[in-house]
Residue frames as qw, qx, qy, qz and C-alpha x, y, z in Angstrom:
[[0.863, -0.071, -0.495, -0.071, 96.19, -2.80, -47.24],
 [0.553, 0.027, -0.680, 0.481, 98.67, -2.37, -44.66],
 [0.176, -0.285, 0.344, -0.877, 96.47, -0.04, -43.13],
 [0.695, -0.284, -0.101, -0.653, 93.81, -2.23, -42.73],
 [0.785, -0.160, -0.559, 0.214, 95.82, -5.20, -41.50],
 [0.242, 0.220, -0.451, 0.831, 97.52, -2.58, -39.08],
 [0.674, -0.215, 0.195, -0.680, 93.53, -1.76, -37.56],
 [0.804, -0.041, -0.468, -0.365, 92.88, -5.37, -37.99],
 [0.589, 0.019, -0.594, 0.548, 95.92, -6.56, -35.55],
 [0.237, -0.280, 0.326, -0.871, 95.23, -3.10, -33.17],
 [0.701, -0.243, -0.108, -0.662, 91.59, -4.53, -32.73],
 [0.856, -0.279, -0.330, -0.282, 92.27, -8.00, -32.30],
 [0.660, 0.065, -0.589, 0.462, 94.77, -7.58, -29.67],
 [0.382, -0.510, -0.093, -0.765, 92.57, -5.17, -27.54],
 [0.758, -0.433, 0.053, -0.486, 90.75, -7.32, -25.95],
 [0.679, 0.185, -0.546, 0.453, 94.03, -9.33, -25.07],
 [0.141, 0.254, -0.435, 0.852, 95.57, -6.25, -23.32],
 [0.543, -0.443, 0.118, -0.703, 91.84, -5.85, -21.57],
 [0.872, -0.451, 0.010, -0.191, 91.53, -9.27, -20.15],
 [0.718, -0.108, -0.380, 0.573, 95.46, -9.61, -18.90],
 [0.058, -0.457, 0.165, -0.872, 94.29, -5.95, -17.13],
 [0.715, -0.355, -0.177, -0.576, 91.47, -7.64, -15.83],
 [0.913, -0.091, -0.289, 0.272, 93.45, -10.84, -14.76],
 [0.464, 0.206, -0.456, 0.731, 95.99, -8.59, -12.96],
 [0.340, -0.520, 0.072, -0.780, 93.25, -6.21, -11.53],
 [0.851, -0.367, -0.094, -0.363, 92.03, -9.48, -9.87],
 [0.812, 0.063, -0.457, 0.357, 94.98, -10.94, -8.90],
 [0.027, 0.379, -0.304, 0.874, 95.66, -7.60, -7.11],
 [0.590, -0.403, -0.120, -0.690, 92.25, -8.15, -5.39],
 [0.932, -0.158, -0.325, 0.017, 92.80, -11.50, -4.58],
 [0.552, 0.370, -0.371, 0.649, 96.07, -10.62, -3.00],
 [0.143, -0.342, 0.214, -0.904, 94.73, -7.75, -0.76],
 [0.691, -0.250, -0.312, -0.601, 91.61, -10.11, 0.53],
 [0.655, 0.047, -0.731, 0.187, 93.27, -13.05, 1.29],
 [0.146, 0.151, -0.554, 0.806, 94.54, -12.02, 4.99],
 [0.424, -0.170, 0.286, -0.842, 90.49, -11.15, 5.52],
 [0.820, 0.082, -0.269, -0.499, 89.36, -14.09, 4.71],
 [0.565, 0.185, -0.772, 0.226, 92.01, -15.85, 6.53],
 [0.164, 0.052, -0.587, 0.791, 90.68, -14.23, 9.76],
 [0.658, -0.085, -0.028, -0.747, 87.52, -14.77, 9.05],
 [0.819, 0.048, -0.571, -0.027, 88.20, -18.83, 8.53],
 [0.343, 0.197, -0.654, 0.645, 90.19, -18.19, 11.99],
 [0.120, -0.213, 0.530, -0.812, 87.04, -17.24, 13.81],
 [0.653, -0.318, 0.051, -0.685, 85.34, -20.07, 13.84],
 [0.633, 0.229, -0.729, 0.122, 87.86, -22.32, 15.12],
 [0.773, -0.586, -0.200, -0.137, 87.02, -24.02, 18.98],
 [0.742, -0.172, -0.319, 0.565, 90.70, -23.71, 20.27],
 [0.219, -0.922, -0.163, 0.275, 92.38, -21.29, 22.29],
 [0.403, -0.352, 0.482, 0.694, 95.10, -20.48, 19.22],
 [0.344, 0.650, -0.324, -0.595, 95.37, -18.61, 16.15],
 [0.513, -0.143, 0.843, 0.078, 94.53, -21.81, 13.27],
 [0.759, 0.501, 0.012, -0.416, 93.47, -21.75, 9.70],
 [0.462, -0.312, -0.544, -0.627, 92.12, -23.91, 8.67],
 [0.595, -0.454, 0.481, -0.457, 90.58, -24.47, 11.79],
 [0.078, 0.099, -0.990, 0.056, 90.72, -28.35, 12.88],
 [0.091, 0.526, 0.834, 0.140, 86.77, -27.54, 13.38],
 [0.012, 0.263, 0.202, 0.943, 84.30, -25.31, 12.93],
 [0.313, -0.611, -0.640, 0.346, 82.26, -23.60, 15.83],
 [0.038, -0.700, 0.047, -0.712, 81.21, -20.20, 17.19],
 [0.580, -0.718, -0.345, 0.171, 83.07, -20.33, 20.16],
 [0.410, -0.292, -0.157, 0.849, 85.03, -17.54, 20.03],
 [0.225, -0.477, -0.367, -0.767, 82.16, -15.35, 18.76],
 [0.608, -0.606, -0.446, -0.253, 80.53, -16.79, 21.82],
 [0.636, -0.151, -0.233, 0.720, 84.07, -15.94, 23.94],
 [0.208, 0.338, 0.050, 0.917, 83.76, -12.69, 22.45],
 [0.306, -0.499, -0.369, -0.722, 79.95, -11.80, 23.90],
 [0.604, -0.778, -0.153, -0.081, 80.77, -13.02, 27.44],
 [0.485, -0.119, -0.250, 0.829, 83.78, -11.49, 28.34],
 [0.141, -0.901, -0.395, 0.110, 82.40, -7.97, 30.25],
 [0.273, -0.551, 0.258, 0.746, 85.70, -6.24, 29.23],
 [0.125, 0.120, 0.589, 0.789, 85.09, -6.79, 25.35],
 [0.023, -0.621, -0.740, -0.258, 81.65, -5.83, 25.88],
 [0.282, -0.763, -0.246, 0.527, 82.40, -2.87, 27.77],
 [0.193, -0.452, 0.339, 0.802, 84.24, -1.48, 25.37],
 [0.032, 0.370, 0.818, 0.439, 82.05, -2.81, 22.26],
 [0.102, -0.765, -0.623, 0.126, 79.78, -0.08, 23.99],
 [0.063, -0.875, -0.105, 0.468, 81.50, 2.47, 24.50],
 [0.350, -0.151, 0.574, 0.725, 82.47, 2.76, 21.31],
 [0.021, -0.561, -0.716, -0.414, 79.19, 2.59, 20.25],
 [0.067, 0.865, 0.485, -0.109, 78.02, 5.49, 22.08],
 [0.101, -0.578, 0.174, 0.791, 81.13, 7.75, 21.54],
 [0.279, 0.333, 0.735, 0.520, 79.97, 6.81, 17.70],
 [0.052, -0.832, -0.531, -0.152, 76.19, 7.64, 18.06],
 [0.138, -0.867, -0.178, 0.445, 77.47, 11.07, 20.23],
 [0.189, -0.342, 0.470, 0.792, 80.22, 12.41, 17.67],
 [0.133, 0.335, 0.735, 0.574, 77.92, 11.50, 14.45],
 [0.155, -0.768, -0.619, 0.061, 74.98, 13.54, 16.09],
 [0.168, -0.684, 0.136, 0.697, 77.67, 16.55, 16.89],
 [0.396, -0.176, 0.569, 0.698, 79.02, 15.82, 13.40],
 [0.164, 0.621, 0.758, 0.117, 75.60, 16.73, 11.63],
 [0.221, -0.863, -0.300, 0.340, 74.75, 19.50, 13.61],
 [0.245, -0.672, 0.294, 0.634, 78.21, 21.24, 12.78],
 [0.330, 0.028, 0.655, 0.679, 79.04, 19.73, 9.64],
 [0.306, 0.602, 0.635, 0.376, 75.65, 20.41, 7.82],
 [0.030, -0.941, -0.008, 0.336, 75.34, 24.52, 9.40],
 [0.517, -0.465, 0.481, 0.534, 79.02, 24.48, 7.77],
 [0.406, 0.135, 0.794, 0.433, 77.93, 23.26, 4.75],
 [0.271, 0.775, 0.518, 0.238, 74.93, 24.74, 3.99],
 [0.188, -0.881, 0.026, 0.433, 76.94, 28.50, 5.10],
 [0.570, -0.267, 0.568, 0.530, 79.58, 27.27, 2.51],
 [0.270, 0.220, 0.721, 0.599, 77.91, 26.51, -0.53],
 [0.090, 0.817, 0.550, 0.152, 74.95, 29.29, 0.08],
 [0.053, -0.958, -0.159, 0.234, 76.94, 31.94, 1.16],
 [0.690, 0.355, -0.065, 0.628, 79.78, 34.15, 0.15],
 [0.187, -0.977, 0.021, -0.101, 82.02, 35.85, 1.98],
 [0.064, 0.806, -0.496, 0.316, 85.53, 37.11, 2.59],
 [0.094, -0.536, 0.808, -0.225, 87.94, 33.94, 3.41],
 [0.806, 0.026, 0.106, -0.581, 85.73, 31.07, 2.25],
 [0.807, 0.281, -0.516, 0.064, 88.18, 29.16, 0.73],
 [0.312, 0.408, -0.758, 0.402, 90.37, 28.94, 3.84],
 [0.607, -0.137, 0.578, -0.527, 87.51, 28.23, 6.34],
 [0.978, 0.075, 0.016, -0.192, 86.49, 25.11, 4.13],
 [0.601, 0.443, -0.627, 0.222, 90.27, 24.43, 3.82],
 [0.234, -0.357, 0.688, -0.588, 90.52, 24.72, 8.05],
 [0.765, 0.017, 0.309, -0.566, 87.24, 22.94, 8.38],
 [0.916, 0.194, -0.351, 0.015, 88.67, 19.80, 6.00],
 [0.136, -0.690, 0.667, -0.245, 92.00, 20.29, 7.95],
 [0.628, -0.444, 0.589, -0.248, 91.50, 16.88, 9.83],
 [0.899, -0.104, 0.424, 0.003, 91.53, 14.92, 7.22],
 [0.641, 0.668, -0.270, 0.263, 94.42, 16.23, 5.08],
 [0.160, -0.635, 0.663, -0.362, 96.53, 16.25, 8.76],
 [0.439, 0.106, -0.875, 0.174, 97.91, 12.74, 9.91],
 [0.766, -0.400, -0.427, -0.267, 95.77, 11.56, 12.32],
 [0.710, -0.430, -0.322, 0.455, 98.60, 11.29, 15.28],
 [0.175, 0.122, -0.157, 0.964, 99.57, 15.03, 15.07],
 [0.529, -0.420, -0.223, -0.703, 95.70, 15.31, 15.37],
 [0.795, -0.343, -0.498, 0.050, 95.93, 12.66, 18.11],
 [0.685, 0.025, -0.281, 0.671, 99.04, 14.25, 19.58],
 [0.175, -0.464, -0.289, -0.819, 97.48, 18.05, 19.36],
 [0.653, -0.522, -0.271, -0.477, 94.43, 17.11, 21.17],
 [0.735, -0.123, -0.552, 0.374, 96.73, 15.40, 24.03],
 [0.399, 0.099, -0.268, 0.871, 98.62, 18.28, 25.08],
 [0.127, -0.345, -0.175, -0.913, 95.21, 20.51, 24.75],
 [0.765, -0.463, -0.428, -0.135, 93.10, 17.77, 27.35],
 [0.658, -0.162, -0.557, 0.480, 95.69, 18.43, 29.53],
 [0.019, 0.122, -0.274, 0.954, 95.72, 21.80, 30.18],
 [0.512, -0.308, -0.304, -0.742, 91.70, 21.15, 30.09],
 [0.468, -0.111, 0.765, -0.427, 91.99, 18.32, 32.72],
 [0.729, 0.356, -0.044, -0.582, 90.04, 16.39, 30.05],
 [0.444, 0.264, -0.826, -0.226, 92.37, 13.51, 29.02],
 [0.091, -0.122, -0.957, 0.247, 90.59, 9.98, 30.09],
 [0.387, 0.429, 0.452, -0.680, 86.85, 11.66, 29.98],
 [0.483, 0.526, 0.685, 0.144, 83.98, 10.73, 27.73],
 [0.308, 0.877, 0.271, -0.252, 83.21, 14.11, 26.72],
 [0.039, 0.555, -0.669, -0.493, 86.84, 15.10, 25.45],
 [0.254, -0.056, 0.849, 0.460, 87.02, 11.93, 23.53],
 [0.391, 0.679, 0.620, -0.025, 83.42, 12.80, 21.91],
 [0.111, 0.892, 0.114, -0.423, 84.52, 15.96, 21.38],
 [0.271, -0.399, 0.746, 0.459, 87.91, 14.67, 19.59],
 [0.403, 0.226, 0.887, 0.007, 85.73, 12.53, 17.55],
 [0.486, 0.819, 0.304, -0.030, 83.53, 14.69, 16.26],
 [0.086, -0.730, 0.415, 0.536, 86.63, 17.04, 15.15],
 [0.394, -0.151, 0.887, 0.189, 87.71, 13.57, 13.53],
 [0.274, 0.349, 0.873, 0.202, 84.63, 12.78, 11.44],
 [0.283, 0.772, 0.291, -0.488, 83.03, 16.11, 10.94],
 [0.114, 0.605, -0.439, -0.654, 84.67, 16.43, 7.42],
 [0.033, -0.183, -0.897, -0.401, 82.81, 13.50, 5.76],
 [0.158, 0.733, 0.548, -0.369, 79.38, 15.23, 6.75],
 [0.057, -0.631, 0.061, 0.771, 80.77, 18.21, 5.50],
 [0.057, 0.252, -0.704, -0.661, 81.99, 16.90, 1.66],
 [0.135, 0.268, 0.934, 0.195, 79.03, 14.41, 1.59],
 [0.095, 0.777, 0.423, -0.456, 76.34, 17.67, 2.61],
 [0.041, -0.501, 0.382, 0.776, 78.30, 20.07, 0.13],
 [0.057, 0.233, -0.565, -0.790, 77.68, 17.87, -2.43],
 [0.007, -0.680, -0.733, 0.017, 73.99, 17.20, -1.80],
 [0.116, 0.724, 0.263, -0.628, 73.56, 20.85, -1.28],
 [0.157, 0.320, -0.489, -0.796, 75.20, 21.92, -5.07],
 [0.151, -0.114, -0.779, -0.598, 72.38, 19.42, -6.59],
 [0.119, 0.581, 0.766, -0.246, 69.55, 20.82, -4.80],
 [0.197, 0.440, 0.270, 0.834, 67.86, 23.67, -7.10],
 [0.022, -0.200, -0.364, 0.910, 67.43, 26.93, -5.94],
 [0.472, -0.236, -0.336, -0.780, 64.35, 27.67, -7.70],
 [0.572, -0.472, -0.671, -0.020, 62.57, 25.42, -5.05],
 [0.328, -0.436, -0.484, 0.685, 64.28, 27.19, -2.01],
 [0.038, 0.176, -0.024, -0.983, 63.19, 30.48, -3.83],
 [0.350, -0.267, -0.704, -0.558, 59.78, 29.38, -4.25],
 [0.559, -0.577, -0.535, 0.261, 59.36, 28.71, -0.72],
 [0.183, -0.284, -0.204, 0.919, 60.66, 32.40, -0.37],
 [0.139, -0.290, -0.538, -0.780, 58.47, 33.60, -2.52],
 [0.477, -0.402, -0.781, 0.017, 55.65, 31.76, -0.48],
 [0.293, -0.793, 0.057, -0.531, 56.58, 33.67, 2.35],
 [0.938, -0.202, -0.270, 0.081, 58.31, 31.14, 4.00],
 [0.093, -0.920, 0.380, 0.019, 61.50, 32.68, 6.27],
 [0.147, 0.610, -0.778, -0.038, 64.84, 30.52, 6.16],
 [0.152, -0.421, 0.883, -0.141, 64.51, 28.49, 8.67],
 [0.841, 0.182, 0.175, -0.478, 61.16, 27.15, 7.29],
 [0.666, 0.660, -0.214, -0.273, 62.73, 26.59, 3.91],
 [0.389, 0.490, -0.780, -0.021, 65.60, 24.83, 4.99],
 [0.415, -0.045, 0.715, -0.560, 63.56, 22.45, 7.44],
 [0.578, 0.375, 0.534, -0.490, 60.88, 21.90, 4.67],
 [0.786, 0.594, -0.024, -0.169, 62.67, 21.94, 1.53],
 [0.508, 0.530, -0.678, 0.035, 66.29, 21.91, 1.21],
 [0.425, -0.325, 0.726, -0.432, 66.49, 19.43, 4.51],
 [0.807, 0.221, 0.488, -0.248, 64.26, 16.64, 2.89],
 [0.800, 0.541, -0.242, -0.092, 65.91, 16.75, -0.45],
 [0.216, 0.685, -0.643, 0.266, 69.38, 16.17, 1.54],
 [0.722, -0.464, 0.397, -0.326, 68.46, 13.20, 3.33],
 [0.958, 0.005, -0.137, 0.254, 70.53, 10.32, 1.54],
 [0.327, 0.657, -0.376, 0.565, 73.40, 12.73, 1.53],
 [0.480, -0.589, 0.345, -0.551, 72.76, 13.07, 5.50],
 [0.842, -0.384, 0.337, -0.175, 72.49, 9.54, 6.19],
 [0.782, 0.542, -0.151, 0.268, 75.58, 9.02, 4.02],
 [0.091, 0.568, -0.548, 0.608, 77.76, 11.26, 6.11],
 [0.621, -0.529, 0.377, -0.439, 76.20, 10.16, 9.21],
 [0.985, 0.020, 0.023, -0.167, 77.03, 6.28, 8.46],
 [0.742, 0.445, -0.180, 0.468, 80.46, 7.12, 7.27],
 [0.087, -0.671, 0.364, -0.641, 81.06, 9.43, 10.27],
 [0.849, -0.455, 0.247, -0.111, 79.99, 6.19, 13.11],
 [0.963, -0.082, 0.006, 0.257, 81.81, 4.03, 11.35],
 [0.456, 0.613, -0.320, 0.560, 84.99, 6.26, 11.20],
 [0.031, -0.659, 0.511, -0.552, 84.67, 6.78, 14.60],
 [0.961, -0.038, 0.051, -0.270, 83.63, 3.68, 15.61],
 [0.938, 0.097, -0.083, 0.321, 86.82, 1.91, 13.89],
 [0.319, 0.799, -0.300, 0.413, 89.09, 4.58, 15.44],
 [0.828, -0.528, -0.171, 0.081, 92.15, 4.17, 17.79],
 [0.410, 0.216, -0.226, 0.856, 95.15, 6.65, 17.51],
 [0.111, -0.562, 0.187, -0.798, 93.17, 9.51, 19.24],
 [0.733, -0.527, -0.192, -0.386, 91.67, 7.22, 21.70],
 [0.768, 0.027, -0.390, 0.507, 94.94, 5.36, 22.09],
 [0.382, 0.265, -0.336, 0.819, 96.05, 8.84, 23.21],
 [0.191, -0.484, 0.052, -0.852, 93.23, 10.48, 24.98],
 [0.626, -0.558, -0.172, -0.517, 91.81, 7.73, 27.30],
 [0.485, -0.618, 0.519, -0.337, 92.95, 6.34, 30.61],
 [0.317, 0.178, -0.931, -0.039, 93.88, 2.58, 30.89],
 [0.299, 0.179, 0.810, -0.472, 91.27, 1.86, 33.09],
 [0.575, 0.545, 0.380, -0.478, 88.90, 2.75, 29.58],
 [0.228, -0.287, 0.791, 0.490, 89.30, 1.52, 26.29],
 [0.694, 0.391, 0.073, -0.601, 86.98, 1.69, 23.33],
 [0.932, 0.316, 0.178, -0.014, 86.60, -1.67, 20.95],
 [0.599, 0.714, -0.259, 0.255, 90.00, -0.62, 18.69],
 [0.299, -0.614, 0.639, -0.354, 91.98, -0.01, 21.97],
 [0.918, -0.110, 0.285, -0.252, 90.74, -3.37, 23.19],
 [0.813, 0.574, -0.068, 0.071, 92.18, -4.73, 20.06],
 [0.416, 0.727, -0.429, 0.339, 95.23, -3.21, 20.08],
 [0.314, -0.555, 0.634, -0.438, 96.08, -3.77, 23.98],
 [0.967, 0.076, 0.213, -0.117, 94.94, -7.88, 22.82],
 [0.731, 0.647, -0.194, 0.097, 97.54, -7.85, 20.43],
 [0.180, 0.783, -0.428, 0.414, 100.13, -6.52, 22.45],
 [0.261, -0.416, 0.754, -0.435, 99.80, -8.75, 26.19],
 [0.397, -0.069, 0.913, -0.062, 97.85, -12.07, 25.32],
 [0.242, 0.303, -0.785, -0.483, 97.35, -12.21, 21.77],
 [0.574, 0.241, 0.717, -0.315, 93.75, -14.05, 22.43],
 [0.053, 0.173, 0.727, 0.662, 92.33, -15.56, 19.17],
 [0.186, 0.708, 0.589, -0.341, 88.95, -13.79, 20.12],
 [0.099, -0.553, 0.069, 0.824, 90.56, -11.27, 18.15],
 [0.084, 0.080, 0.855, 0.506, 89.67, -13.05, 15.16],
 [0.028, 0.486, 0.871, -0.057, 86.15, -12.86, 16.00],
 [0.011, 0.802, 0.325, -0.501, 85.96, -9.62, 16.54],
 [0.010, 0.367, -0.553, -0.748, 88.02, -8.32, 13.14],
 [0.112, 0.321, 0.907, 0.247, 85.38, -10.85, 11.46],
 [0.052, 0.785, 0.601, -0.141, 82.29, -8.72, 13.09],
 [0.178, -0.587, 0.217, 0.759, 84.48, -5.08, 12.53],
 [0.173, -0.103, 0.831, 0.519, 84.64, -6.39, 8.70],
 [0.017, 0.517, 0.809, 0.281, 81.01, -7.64, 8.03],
 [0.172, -0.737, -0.427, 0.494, 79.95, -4.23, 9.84],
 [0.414, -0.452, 0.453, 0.647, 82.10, -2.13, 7.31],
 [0.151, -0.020, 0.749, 0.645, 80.86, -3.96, 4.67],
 [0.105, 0.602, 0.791, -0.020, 77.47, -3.48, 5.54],
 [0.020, -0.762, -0.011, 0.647, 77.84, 0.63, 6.55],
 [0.156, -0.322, 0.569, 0.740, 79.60, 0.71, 2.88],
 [0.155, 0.252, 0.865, 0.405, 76.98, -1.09, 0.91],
 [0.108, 0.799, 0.583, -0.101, 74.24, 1.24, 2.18],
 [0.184, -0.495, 0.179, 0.830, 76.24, 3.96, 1.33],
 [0.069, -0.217, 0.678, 0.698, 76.31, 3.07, -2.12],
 [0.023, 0.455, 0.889, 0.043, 72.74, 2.12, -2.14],
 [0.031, -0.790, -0.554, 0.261, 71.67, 5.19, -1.39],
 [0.092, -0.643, 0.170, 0.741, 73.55, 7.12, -3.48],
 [0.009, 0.133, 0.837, 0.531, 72.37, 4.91, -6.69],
 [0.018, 0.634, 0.773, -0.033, 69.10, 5.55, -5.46],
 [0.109, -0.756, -0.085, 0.640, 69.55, 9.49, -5.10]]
């Protein structure tokens, strides 16, 4: 008897302990949101100050944001150092990948340990690093260094996301197409390439937007006379603190959330 009142009490205080987990889990959430949602309510107020609630509600500092030719300058070049690093980051990351997990040889673990490197090292010693090394190169303040930085930067989320598309493609396909007669590069062009495409446009999505929302290595590597989107930001913050900023953290945000959601779409679909 007292064992069954002793299950009886266990059970019906379960689902206590699960929904005052649940009620903290969300309270945590709620907590951690707020702040984005306050700066979202902040960018679509009509004044020239930081105001939530706003006193109305407009899109003029969305519309601030799209003619000023400095934020838009930079709102570019961000975008292409994006598009040029993600395109490098492929290229390298997936050869990497597919050498990794198809081949063996002598020091494999420590080349995939080098080849994650960037993103188990802090980001300013990687920022700092790459300073000292543009200089001797004559490279600090040039597009190409900072593409090249970039891809360094983001080539390890190709990598992990390719790895693990490659372990769940079966070999008995790529060795069918040998079989065939097909030589490598057919086979990886014509089979294992097509089975790895959410994986690919996983890394590639997660590799703009990483470099996309970066600004320590740019902070350090371009000139003041250039400044990608995050720079922008940061040099707003620092000498006149314009509430455009609002607008932009608003579009930065809904951009994010979009890059993220296809992520996950396409890995539920895979």
């Amino acid at each position: 008897m007292n064992d069954d009142r002793s299950e009886t009490t266990n059970g019906e205080g379960a689902p206590t302990l699960g929904a005052t987990t649940t009620l903290a889990a969300w309270l945590v959430y709620a907590f951690l949101m707020a702040p984005i949602f306050v700066v979202i309510g902040m960018s679509f107020g009509s004044q020239y100050e930081y105001q939530f609630p706003p006193r109305s509600i407009s899109l003029f500092l969305y519309w601030k944001f799209f003619s000023d030719p400095q934020w838009i300058a930079a709102l570019w070049l961000s975008v292409r150092v994006a598009l040029m690093s993600t395109v490098l980051a492929l290229a390298f990351g997936l050869s990497a990948a597919y050498g990794l997990v198809r081949g063996e040889f002598p020091g494999k673990r420590l080349v995939t340990l080098l080849l994650m490197s960037p993103i188990l090292v802090p980001v300013v010693v990687i920022a700092l690093g790459l300073y000292f090394y543009y200089a001797r190169l004559h490279l600090i303040g040039s597009y190409s260094g900072l593409v090249a930085a970039h891809t360094i930067y983001t080539m390890p989320f190709v990598l992990v996301t390719a790895m693990a598309g490659l372990r769940h493609v079966d070999l008995n396909l790529e060795a069918a197409g040998e079989v065939m007669g097909a030589g490598r590069l057919t086979i990886f062009w014509r089979i294992t390439l097509p089975l790895l495409r959410p994986a690919i446009v996983v890394g590639a999505l997660f590799a703009f937007l990483m470099s996309f929302d970066e600004v320590v290595i740019a902070f350090f590597i371009l000139e003041a006379t250039s400044f990608t989107l995050p720079v922008k930001m940061y040099g707003s913050i620092q000498f006149d603190n314009s509430p455009v900023l609002a607008a932009v953290s608003s579009l930065l945000t809904l951009f994010s959330v979009c890059i993220c959601g296809i992520g996950v779409w396409l890995q539920r679909n895979r």
